[in-house]
Each structure stands twice: as structure tokens, then as C-alpha cells.
GUZA-258240 format. One record per residue: x negated, y negated, z of N, C-alpha, C, O in turn; residue in one letter. Coordinates in steps of 0.2 Angstrom, whole numbers, padded with zeros to 4 digits. Last residue first. Example, Ala and Ser with C-alpha at 12.3 -4.5 7.8 and 13.67 -1.06 7.14 Angstrom:
% GUZA-258240
PT  n.east  n.north   n.up  ca.east  ca.north  ca.up  c.east  c.north   c.up  o.east  o.north   o.up  residuo
PT   -0064     0011   0035    -0068      0005   0036   -0064     0000   0039   -0067    -0006   0040        S
PT   -0066     0028   0039    -0062      0022   0039   -0066     0016   0039   -0071     0017   0042        A
% end
This chain:
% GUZA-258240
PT  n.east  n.north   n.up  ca.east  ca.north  ca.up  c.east  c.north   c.up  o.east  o.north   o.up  residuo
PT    0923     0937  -0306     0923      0927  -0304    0921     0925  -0308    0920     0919  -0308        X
PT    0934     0950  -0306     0929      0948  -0310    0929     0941  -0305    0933     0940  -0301        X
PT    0936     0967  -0301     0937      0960  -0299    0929     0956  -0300    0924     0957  -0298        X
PT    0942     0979  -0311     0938      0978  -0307    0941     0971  -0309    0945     0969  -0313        X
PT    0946     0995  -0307     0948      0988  -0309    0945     0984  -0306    0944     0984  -0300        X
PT    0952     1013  -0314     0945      1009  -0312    0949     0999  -0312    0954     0998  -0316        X
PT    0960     1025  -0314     0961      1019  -0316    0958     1015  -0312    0960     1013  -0307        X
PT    0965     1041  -0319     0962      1037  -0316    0960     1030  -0319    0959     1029  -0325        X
PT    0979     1055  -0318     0976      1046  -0318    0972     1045  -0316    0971     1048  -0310        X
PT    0974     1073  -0321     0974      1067  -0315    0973     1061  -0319    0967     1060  -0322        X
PT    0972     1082  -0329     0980      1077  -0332    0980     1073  -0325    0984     1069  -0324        X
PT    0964     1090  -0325     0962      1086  -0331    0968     1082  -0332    0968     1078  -0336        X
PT    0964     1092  -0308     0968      1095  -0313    0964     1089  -0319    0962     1083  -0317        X
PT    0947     1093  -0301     0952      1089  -0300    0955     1092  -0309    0951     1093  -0314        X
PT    0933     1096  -0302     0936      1099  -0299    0945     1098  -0300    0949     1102  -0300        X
PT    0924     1086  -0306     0926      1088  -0314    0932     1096  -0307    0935     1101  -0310        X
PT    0923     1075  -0299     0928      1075  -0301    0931     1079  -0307    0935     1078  -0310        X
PT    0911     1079  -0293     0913      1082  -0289    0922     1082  -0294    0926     1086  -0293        X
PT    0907     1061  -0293     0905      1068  -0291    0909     1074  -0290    0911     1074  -0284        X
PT    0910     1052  -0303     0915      1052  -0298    0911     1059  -0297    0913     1064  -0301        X
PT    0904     1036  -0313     0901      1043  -0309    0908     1045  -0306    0912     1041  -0305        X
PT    0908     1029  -0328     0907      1031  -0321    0907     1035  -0317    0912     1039  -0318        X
PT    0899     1018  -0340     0902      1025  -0336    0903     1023  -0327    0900     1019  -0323        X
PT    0892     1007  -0342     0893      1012  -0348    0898     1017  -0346    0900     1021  -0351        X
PT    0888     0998  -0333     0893      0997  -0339    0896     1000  -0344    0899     0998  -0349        X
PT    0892     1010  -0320     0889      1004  -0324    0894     1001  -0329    0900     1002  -0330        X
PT    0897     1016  -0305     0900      1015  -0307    0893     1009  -0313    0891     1004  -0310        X
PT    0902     1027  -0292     0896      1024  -0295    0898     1019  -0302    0903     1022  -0303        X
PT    0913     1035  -0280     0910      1034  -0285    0906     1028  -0285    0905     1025  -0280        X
PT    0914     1037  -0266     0918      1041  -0270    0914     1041  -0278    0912     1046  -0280        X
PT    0910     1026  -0256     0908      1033  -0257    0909     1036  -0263    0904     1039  -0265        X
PT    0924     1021  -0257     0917      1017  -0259    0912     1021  -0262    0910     1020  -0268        X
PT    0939     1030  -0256     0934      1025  -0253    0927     1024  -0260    0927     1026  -0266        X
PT    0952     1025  -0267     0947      1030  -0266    0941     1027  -0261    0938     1021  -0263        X
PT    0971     1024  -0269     0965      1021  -0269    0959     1026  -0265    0960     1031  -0262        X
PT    0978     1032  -0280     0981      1033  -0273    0970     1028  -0272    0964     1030  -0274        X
PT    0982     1037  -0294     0987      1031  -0290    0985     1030  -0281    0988     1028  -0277        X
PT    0976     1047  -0297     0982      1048  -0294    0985     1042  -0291    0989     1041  -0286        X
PT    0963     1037  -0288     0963      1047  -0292    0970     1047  -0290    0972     1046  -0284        X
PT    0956     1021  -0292     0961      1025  -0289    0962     1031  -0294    0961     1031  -0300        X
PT    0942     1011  -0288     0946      1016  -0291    0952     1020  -0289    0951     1022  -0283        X
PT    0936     0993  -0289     0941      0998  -0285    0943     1005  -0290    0945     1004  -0295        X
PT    0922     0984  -0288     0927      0988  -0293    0933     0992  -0285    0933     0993  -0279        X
PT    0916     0967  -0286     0919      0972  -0284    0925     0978  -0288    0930     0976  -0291        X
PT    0913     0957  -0294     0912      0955  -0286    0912     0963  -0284    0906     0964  -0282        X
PT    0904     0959  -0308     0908      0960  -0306    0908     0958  -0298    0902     0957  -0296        X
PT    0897     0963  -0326     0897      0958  -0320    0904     0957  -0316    0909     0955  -0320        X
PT    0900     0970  -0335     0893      0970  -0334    0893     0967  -0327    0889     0969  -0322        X
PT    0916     0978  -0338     0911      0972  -0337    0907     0974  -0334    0908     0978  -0330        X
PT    0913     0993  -0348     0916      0989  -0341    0912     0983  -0342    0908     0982  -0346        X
PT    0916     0994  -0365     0913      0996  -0361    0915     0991  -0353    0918     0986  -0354        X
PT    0927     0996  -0373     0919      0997  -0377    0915     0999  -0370    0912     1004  -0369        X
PT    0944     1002  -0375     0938      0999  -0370    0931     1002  -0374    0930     1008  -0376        X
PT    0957     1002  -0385     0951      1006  -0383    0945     1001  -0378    0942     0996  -0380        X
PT    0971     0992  -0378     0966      0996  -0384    0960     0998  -0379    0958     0998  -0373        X
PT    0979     0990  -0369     0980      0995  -0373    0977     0998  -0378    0978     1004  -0380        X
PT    0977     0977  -0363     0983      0978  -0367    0982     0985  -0370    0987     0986  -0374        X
PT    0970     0985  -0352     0975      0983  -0350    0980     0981  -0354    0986     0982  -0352        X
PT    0961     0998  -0359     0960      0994  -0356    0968     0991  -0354    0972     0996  -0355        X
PT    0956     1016  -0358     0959      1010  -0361    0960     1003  -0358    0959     1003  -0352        X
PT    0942     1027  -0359     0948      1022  -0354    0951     1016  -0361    0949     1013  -0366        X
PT    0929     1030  -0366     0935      1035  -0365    0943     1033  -0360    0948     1036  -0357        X
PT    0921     1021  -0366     0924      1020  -0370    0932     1027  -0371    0936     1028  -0375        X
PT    0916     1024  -0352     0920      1018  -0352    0925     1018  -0358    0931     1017  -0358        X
PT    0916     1043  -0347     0911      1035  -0352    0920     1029  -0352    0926     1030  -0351        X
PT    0915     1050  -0333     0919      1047  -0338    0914     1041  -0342    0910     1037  -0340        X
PT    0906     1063  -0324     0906      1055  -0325    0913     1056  -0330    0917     1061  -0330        X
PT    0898     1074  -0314     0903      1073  -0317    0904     1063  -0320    0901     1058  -0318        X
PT    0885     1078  -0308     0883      1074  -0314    0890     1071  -0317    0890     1068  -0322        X
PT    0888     1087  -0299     0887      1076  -0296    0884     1075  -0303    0881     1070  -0303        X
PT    0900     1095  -0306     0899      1092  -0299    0895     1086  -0298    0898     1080  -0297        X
PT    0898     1092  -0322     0899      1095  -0318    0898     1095  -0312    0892     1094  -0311        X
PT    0903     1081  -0339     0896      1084  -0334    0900     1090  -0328    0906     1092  -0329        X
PT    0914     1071  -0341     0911      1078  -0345    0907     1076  -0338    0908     1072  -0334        X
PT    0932     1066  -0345     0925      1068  -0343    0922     1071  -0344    0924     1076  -0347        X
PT    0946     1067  -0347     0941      1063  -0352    0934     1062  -0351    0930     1059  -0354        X
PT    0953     1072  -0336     0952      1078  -0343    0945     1073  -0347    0941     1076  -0350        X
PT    0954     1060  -0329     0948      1066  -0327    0949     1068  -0336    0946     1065  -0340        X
PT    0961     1047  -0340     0963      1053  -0337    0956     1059  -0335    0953     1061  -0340        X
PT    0961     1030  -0337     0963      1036  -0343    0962     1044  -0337    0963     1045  -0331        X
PT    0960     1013  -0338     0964      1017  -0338    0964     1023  -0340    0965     1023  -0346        X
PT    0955     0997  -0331     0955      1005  -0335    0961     1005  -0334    0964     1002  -0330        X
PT    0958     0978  -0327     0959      0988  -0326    0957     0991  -0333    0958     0989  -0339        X
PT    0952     0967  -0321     0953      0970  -0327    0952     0977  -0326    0948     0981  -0325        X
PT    0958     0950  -0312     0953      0960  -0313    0955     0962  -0319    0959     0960  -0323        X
PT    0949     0935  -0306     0955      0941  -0310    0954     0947  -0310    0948     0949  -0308        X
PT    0947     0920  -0299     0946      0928  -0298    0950     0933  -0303    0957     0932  -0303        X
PT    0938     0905  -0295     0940      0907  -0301    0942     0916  -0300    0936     0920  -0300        X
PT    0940     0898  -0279     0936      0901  -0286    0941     0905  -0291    0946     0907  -0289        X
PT    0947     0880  -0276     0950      0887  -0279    0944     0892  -0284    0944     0892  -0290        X
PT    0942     0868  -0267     0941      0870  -0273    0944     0877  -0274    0940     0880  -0271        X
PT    0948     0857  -0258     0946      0862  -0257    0949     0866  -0265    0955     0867  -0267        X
PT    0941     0840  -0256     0945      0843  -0259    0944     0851  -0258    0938     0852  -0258        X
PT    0939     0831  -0240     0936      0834  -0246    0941     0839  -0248    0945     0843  -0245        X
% end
């Protein structure tokens, strides 16, 4: 029997704390405040996904850390962090 290959890719953000609003566990970022992979503005995350990954600063972040829809993502606590902090959501599609 042939062994079949699923289908996986990811699709990264990109942008920075400073582009959040709310404060302690309401902090978030909206989607359309990221960019996307070529560069342009992002409307909104995939709806459908295996799995996201977020990195603060390049540096990956447990599970716990955020939330995450199609329209935003939660990061609690992330309006504490310098506003020039990378963040770069990526998510893995099938």
C-alpha cells in the first residue's frame, strides 16, 4: 500500500505588541493589524487550522500564553511588554 503524504503549510503574521489595545487579560491584537508573509495587510487569520504557534521576540511561547480566532489574538498580560516587542503568530494549515 501506497503511503499517502497530507497536505501541511503555515502561514505566518507578523507585527508588533505596540499594535494592541485592551489591558491585562483583555489585551489582544486584531488580525488586520499583522502582516502577512508577502507583506500585505492581513484581513484576517485562517478560520481553520491543526495548530498555531506564537513567538514574543523571536522566542516561542507555551500554549497557555494565548488565544487565538479569526479576528484576534488574545495574549494576557501582553500590554506589559515594550510596544517595539516582535510578534509573529503561524499557523499550520491541512
Amino acid at each position: 500500500m501506497a503511503i499517502i503524504q497530507p497536505f501541511v503549510a503555515s502561514r505566518r503574521f507578523v507585527s508588533t505588541i505596540g499594535a494592541g489595545t485592551g489591558t491585562g487579560a483583555t489585551f489582544s491584537i486584531a488580525a488586520t493589524a499583522f502582516t502577512n508573509d508577502t507583506g500585505a495587510a492581513a484581513t484576517a487569520f485562517p478560520s481553520s487550522f491543526a495548530y498555531y504557534n506564537l513567538y514574543l521576540n523571536g522566542v516561542i511561547q507555551t500554549a497557555d500564553t494565548s488565544s487565538v480566532t479569526k479576528a484576534a489574538i488574545a495574549i494576557p498580560g501582553g500590554d506589559a511588554l515594550d510596544p517595539a516587542t516582535p510578534v509573529t503568530v503561524e499557523f499550520i494549515v491541512t
